[in-house]
Structures are given as structure tokens and as C-alpha cells.
KEZA-460989 format. One line per 4 residues: number of its first residue (from 1); their letters; for each residue x, z, y of N, C-alpha, C, O, CB. Coordinates in pm, 1 decimal. Each point is the difference from the previous one (the first is absolute). Glycine has a CB too. Example, Ala and Ser with C-alpha at 12.3 -4.5 7.8 and 13.67 -1.06 7.14 Angstrom:
! KEZA-460989
1> AS> 1319.0,780.0,-569.0,-89.0,0.0,119.0,90.0,0.0,120.0,103.6,66.5,-1.9,-292.8,58.1,-115.4 ~ 154.2,-196.6,222.3,82.0,6.0,119.0,-77.0,73.0,109.0,50.9,16.9,110.8,67.5,-231.4,-173.6
This chain:
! KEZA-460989
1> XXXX> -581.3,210.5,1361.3,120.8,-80.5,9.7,-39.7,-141.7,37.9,-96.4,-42.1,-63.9,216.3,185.9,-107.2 ~ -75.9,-213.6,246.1,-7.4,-139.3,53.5,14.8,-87.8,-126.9,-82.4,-79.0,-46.1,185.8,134.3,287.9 ~ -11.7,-31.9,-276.2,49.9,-89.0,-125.0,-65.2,-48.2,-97.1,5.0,-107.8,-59.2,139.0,207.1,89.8 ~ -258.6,70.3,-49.3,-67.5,-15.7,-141.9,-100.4,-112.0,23.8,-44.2,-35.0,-109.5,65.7,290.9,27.3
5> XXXX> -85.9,-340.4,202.5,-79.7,-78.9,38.7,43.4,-128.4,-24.5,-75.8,-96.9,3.6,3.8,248.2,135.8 ~ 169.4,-156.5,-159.8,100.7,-142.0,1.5,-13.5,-41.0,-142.9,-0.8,-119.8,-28.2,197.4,186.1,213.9 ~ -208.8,39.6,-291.2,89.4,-5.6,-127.3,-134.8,-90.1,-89.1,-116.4,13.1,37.9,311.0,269.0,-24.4 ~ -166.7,-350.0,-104.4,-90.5,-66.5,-107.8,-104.8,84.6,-62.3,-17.7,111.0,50.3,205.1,-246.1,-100.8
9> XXXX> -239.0,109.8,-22.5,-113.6,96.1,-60.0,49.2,19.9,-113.7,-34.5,102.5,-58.8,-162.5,-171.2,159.2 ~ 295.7,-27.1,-166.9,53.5,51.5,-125.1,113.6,96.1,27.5,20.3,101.3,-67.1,-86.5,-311.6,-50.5 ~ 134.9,173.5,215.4,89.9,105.5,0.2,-80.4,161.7,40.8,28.9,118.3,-18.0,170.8,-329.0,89.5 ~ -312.7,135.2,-8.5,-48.2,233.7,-9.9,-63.4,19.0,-108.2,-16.0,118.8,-27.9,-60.0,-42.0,269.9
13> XXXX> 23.8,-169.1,-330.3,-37.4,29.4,-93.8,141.7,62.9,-134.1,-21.7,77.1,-93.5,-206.3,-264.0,209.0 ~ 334.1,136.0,-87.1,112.8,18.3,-86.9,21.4,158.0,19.9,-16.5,80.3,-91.8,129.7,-337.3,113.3 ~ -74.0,293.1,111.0,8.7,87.2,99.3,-98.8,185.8,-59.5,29.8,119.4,-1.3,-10.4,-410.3,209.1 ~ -128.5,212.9,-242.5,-111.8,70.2,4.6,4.2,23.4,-202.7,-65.6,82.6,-63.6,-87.9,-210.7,361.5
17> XXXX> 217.5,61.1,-334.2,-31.3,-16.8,-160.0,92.8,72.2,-3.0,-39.1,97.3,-64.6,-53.9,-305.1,-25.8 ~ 247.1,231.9,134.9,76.9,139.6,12.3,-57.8,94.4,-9.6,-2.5,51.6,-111.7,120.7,-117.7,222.9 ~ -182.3,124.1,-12.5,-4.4,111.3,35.5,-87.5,54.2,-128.6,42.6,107.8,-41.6,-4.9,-149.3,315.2 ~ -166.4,-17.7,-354.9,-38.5,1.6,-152.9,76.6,5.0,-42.1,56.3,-106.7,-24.2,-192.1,22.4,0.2
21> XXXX> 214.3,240.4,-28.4,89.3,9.3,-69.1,-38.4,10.7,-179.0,-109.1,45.5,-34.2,213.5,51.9,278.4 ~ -11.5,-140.1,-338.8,-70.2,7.7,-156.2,8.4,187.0,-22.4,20.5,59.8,-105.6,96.0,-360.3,-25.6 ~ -139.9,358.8,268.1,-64.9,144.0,-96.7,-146.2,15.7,31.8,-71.9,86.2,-50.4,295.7,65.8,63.2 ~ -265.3,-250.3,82.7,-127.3,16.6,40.2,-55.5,-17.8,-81.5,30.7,-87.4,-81.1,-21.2,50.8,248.1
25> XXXX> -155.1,142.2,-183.0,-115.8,-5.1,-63.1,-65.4,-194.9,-36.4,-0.3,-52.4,-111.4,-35.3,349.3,261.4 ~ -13.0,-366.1,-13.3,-37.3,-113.4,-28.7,96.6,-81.4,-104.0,-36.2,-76.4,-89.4,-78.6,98.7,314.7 ~ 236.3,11.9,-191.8,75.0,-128.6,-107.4,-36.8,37.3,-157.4,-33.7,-87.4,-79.8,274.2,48.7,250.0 ~ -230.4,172.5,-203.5,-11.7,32.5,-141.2,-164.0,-38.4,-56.7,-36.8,-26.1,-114.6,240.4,234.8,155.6
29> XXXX> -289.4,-200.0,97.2,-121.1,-21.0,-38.4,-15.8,-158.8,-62.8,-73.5,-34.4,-92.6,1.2,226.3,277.6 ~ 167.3,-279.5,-102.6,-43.3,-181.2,0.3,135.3,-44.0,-133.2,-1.6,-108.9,-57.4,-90.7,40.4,416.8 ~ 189.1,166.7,-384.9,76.9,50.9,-163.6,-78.5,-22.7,-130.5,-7.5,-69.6,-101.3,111.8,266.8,222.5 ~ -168.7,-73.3,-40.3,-134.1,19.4,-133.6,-40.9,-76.2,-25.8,29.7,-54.4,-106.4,-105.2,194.4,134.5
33> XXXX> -39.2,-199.9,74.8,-67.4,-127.5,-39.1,40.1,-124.3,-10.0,-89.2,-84.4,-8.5,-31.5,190.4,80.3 ~ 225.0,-139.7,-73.2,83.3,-102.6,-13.7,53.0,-13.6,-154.9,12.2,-115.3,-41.3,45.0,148.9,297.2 ~ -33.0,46.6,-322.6,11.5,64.0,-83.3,-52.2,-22.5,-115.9,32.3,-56.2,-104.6,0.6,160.3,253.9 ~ -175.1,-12.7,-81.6,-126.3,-1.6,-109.9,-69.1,-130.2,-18.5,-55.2,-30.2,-105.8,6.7,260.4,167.2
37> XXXX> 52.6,-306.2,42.5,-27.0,-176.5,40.4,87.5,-56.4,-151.8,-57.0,-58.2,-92.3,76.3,41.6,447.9 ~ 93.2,42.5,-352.8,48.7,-72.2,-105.1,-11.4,66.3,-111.0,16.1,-65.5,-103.0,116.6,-39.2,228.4 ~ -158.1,226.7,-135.9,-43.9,39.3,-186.7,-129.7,-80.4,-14.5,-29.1,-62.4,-102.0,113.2,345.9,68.4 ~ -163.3,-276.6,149.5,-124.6,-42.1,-101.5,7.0,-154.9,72.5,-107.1,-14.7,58.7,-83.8,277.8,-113.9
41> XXXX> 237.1,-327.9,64.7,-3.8,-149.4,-16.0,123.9,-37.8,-128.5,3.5,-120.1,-26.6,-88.3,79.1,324.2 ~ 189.2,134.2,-381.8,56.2,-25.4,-67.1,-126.4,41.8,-148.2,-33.8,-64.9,-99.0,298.7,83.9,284.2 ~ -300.0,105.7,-138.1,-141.3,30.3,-111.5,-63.6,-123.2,-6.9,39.8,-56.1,-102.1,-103.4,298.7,162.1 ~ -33.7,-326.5,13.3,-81.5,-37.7,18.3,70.3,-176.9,-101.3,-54.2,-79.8,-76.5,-59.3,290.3,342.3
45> XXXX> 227.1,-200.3,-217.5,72.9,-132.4,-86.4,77.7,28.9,-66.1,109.4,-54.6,13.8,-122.1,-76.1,111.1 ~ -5.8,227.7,-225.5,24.5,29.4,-148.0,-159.3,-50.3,-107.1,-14.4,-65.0,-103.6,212.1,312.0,204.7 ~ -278.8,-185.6,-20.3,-117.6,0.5,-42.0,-73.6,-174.5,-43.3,-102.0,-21.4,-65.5,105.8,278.8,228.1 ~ 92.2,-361.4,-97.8,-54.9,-129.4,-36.5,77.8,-16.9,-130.0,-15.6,-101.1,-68.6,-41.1,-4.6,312.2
């Protein structure tokens, strides 16, 4: 498409973050660890 050459990088990046839909495998993976990031930094500052 002609167009798509024209367009910003955020907008294909927006574009492109669609199509990563929340049933995909990667999102539940960066879920998880997002997740687990905050149990153990909430662990870790109980512990002081």
C-alpha cells in the first residue's frame, strides 16, 4: 500500500499492537511476569 510509507512509526506501531491480541500466548507470558515482578518486590518490602 502507498500509504503505509507515509504513516508515523507510532501509528504502525499502534496498528501492529492490535493485531497482539490479549489471547495471545506472548501477552499472558509478559501477565505473568509482570505479575510475579510485583509479588516478589511486595515480598521483598515486607521483609524490611
Amino acid at each position: 500500500m502507498a500509504l503505509r510509507k507515509y504513516r508515523t512509526g507510532a501509528a504502525v506501531a499502534a496498528n501492529e499492537a492490535e493485531a497482539a491480541q490479549a489471547g495471545s500466548p506472548a501477552f499472558w507470558v509478559c501477565l505473568a511476569l509482570l505479575l510475579a515482578t510485583a509479588a516478589l518486590a511486595a515480598r521483598i518490602a515486607s521483609l524490611w
